[in-house]
C-alpha positions in Angstrom: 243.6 183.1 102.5 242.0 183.5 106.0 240.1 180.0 105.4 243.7 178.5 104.6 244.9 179.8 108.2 241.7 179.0 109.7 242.2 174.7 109.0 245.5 175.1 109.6 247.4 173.2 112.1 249.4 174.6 114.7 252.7 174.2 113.3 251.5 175.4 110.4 250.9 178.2 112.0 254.0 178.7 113.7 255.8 178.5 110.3 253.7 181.2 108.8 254.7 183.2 112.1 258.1 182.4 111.9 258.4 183.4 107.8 256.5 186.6 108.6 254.2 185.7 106.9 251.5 187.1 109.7 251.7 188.6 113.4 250.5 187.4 116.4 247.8 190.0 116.4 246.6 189.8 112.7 246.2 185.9 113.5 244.1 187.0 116.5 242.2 188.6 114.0 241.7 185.9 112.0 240.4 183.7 114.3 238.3 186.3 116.2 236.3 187.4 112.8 235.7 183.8 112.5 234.4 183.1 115.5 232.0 186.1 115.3 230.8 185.0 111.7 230.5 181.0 113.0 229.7 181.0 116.6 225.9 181.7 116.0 225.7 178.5 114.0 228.5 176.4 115.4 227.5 177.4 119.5 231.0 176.6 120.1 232.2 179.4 122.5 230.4 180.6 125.9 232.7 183.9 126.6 235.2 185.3 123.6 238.0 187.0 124.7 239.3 188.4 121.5 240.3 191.8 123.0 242.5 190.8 126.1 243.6 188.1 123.2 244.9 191.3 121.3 246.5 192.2 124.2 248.5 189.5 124.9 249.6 188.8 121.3 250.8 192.5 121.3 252.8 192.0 124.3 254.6 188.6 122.6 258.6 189.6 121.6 260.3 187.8 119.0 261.9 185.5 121.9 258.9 185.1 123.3 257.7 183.8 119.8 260.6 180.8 120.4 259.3 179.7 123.4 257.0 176.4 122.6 256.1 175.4 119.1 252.4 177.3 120.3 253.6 180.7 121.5 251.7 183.3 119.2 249.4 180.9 118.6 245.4 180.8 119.5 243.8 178.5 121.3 240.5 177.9 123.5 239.5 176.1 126.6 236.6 174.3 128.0 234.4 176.7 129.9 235.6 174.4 133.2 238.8 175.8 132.9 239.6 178.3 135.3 241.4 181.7 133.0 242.4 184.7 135.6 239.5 187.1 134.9 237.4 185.2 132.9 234.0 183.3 134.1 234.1 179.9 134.0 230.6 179.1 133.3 230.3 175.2 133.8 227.6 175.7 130.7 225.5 176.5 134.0 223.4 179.1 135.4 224.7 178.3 138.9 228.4 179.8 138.4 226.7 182.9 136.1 229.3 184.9 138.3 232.2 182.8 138.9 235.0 185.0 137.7 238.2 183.5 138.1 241.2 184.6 140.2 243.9 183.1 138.5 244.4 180.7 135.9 244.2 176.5 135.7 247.4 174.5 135.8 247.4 173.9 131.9 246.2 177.3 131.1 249.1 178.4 133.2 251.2 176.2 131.3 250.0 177.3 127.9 250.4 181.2 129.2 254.1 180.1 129.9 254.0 178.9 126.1 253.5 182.1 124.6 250.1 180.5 123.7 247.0 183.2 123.4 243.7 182.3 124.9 240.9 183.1 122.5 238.0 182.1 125.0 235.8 179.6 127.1 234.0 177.1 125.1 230.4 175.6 125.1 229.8 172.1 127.3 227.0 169.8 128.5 226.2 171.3 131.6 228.8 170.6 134.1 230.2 167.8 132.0 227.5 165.9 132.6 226.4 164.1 129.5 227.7 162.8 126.2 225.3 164.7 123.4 226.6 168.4 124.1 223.2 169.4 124.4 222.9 172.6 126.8 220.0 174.3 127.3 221.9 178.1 128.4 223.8 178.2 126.0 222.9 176.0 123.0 223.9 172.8 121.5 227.0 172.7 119.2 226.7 170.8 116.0 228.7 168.9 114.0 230.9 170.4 111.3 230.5 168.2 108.7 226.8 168.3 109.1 225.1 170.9 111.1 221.9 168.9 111.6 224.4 166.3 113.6 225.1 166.4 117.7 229.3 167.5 118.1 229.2 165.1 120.7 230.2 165.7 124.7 230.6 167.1 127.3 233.6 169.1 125.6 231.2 169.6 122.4 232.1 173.2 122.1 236.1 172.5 122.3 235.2 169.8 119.0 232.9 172.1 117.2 235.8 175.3 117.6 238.6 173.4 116.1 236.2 171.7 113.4 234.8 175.0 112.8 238.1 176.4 112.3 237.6 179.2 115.2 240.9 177.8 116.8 243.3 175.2 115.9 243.2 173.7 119.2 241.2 172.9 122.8 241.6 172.0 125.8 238.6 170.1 127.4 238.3 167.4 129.8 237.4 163.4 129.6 235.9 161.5 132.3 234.3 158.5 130.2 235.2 160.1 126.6 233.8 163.7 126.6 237.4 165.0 124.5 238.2 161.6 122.8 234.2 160.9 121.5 233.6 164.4 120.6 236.8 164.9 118.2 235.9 161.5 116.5 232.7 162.5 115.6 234.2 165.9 114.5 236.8 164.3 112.2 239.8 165.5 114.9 243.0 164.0 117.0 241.7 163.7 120.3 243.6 162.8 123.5 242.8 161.5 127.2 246.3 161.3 128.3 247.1 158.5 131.7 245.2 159.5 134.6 247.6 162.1 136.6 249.5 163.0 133.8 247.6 166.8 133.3 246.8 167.6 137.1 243.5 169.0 137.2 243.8 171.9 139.1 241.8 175.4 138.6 239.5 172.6 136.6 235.8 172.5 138.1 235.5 168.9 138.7 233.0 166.3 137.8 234.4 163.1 139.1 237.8 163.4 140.9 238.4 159.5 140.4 237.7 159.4 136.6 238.2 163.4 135.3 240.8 163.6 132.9 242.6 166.6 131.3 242.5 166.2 127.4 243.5 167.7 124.1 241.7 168.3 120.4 243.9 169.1 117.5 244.0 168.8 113.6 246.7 166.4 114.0 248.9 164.0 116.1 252.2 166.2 115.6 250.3 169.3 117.0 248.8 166.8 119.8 252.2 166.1 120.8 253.6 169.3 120.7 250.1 170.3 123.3 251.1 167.6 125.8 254.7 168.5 125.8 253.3 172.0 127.1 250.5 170.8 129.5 251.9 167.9 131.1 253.4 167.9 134.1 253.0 168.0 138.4 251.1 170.5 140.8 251.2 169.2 144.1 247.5 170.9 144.3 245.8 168.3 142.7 246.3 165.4 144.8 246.2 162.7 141.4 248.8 164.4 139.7 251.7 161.8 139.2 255.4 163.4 139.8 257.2 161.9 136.4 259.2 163.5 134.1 257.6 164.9 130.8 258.5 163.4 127.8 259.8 165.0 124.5 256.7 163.4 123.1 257.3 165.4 119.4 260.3 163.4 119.5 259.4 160.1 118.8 256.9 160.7 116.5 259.1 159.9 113.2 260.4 156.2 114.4 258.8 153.2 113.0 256.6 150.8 114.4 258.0 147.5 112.9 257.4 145.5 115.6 254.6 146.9 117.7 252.7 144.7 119.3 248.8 145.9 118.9 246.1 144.1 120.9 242.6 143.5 118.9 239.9 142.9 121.4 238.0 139.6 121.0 235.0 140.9 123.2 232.9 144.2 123.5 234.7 146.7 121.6 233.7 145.3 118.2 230.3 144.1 118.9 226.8 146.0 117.8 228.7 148.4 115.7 228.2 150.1 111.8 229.3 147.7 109.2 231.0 150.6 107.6 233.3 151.4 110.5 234.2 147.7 110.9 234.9 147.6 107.3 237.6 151.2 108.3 239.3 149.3 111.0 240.2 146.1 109.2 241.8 148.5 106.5 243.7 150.0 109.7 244.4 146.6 111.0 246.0 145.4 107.4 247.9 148.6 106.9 249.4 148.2 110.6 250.5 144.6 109.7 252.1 145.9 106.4 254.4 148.3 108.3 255.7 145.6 110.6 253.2 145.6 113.8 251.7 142.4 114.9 248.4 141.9 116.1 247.7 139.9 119.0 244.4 139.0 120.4 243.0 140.2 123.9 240.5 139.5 126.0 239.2 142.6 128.5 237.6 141.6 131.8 233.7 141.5 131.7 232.1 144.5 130.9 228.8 143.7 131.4 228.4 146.4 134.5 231.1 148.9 133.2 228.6 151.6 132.8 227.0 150.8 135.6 230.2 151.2 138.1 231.5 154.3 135.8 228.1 155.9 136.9 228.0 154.6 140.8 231.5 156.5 141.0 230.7 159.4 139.2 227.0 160.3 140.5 228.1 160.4 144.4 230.9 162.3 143.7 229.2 164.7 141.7 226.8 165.1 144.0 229.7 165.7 146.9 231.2 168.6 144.4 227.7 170.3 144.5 226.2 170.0 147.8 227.0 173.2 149.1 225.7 175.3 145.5 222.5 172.9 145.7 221.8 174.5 148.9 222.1 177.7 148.0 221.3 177.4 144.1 219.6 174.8 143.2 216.9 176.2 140.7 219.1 177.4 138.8 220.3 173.4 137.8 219.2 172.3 134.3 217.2 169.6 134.2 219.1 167.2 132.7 222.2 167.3 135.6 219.7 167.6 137.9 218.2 164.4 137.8 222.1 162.9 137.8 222.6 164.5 141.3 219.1 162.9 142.4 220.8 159.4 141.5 223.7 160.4 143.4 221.4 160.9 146.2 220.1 157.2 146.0 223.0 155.6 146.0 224.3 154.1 149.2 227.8 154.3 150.4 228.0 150.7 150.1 227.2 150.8 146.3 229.9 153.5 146.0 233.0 151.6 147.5 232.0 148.6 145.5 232.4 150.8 142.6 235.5 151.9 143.5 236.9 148.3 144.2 235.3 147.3 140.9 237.7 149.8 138.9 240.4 148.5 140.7 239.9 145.6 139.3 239.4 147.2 135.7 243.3 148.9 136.2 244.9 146.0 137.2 243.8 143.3 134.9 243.5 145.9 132.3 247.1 146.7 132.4 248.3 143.1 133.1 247.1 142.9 129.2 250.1 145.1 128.3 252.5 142.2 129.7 251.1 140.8 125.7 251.0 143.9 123.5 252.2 147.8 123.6 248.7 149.3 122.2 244.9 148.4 122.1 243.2 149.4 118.8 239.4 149.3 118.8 236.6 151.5 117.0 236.5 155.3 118.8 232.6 155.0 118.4 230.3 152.3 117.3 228.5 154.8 115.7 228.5 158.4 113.5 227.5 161.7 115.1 223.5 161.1 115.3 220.7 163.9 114.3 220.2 166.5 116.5 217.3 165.7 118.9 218.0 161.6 118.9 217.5 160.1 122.2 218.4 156.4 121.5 220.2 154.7 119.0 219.6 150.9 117.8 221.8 148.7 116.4 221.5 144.7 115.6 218.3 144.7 117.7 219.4 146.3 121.0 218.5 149.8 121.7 220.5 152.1 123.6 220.7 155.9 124.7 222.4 158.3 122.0 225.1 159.4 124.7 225.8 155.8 125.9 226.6 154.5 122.3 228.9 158.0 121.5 230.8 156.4 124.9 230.2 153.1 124.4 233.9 152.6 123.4 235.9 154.9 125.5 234.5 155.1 128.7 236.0 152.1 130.2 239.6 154.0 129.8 238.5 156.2 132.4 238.1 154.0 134.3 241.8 152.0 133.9 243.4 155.4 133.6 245.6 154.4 130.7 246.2 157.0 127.7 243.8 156.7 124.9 243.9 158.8 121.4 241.1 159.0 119.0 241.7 159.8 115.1 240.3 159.9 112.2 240.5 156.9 109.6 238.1 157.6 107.0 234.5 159.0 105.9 231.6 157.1 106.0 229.1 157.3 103.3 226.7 159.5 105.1 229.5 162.0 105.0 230.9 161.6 108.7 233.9 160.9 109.8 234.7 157.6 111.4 237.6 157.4 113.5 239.9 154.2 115.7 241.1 154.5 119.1 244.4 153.4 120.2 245.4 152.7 123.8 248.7 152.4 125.6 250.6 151.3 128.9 250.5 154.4 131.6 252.4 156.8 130.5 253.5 156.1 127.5 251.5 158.3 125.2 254.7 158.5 123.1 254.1 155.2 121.7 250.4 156.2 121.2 251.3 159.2 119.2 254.4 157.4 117.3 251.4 154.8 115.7 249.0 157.5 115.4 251.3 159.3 113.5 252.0 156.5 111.5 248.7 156.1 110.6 247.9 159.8 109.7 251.0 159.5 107.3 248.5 157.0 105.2 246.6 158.9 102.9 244.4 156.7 102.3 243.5 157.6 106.2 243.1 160.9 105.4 239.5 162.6 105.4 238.4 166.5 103.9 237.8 169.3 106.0 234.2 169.9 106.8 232.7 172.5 104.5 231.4 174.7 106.8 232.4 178.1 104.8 229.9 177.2 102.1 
């Protein structure tokens, strides 16, 4: 019975609480004797906080149980996100003793919720890095095969839903660190428009491409997450002042007549016949409910990666001068060598980047004037070994973390919401998974055809096995 609550999803959840079927404190339990037997193995949480968890589920009335469709329920949160009392590790030796004084926006949010925090979860150092691999505190590992990489930098907020240590995570996205990490897990993942989630009490990375963004079993509990954590704070000075959505809401209607852009360049190229082969199934089923595909052509990407990193490296480096100064040896190695990057960059290089993803937003969205969502693969690839430090595919190598980004982090770049999902299982036993892509701010029409698309069964993929 406790492996039944562990996989299921939120709402599920809520309905067993509801029934009285189990407290708020006995599904504490459940989660917290599943992290202690799966954490070892899994590396998926950096600090536990099963007892104040107690605590707070104790404290939860039955009106407090009404307040969100997540109040009484567990979750965890990226160990960037600031939680009043708790450290907020980075996945770094330099903030060893950064104990929080009070709690992120969207943890404050999910507090309002009724929501109970379980813990802080495992991360490429500082978010920098796409394999999840951390040398503190371990690498996590994918749940459907433990020899696999989870994926990054939120890698420990994929491998504790997949797990089944919480039903959801908060982590954060700045080229496809929540979206790359739940494909590869087999989860719903969401990078909602830039501004939407405001970022503050979140350590940042890159203030021009950081993103707030969600994991969950499925798109009805990813809605339900938004509805709690989006919103303004007039702290974070990207947060957009627009009124929240009931995204749950439109969830049900159809999408006869969507309009769904197919990219003719990039975003199919150099990738696994066998996840080709999953998104023309998801291409025909979308036509047979009414949508209409429409070809579209992005602007060059040759130098994408190249301007997502000039943008990123200098600012990193501007977040971390001061700690550099006075901690420096206590970098890893492999962020290190980012902020020495940083440091060879010249101004000049940096506002050229900046103009450059101007350019990406605008002529990016001027595609939406033709179509109401992008589909394209999540990842050209499946999770890789553990260990792998390039990938090849149709005669071009590449670096393990750029091919798990390949496909999402342009939509850092152009800001607009982006949702990764599962869509089937390839025959190495992974899951493969699509990315869809809307207008800014309308993640309701992203999760209205992700939804439809979960409804498929024939989209549907197991749970990982990892009780075996």
């Amino acid at each position: 019975m406790s492996t039944e609550i562990a996989f299921d999803t939120v709402r599920g959840l809520k309905r067993r609480l509801t029934a009285g079927e189990i407290t708020p404190g006995e599904l504490v339990d459940v989660f917290a004797d599943r992290i202690a037997t799966h954490n070892e193995r899994s590396k998926a949480f950096i600090t536990v906080t099963a007892d104040q968890a107690r605590d707070e589920a104790a404290r939860l009335t039955a009106d407090d149980l009404t307040a969100s469709a997540f109040a009484g329920v567990p979750y965890a949160s990226k160990d960037l996100f600031d939680v009043a009392g708790v450290l907020t590790s980075a996945g770094s030796r330099v903030f060893h003793d950064r104990i929080a004084t009070e709690d992120a926006f969207a943890v404050a949010q999910m507090r309002q919720a009724g929501a109970v925090s379980m813990g802080k979860t495992n991360l490429h150092e500082f978010a920098y890095g796409a394999t999840g691999e951390n040398e503190v505190y371990g690498t996590c590992v994918n749940a459907y095969d433990t020899t696999r990489l989870a994926g990054g930098s939120s890698s420990g907020s994929a491998a504790a839903v997949a797990f089944g240590l919480v039903p959801a995570s908060l982590g954060t996205d700045t080229g496809g660190s929540v979206r790359a990490p739940a494909a590869l897990n087999g989860l719903v993942g969401l990078k909602p428009t830039i501004g939407r989630v405001p970022t503050t009490g979140v350590v940042p990375y890159c203030w021009t491409l950081d993103h707030v963004g969600l994991m969950t079993r499925d798109v009805a509990d990813c809605a339900d997450f938004l509805g709690i954590v989006a919103g303004y704070d007039p702290r974070d000075p990207g947060a957009q002042n627009i009124p929240v959505e009931d995204y749950a809401a439109a969830l049900d209607r159809d999408i006869s007549g969507l309009r769904v852009g197919i990219p003719e360049n990039f975003y199919y190229d150099r990738t696994d016949p066998e996840i080709l082969a999953a998104m023309d199934a998801v291409k025909s089923y979308l036509v047979a409910q009414g949508a209409k595909l429409v070809a579209v052509r992005f602007p060059d990407m040759e130098h994408s990666r190249a301007v997502s990193l000039t943008v990123q490296m200098p600012e990193a480096l501007s977040a971390h001068s001061a700690y550099l100064q006075e901690r420096g040896a206590l970098y890893g190695t492999d962020f290190r060598a980012g902020l020495a990057l940083g440091q060879t960059l010249l101004a000049e290089h940096y506002v050229r980047a900046k103009r450059f993803v101007e350019v990406y937003r605008q002529r990016t969205n001027a595609l939406f004037d033709e179509v109401d969502l992008m589909l394209t693969p999540a990842t050209p690839e499946i999770a890789q070994p553990l260990g792998t430090v390039k990938t090849t595919r149709d005669g071009v190598d590449e670096a393990v973390g750029n091919a798990i980004t390949r496909f999402t982090t342009f939509f850092n770049m152009s800001g607009h919401p982006a949702l990764t999902m599962p869509c089937a299982m390839h025959s190495a036993g992974l899951p493969i998974a699509l990315q869809l892509v809307g207008r800014y701010f309308e993640e309701s029409t992203v999760l209205r055809a992700a939804h439809a698309l979960e409804r498929n069964d024939a989209f549907a993929i197991p749970r990982p096995k990892v009780d075996l």
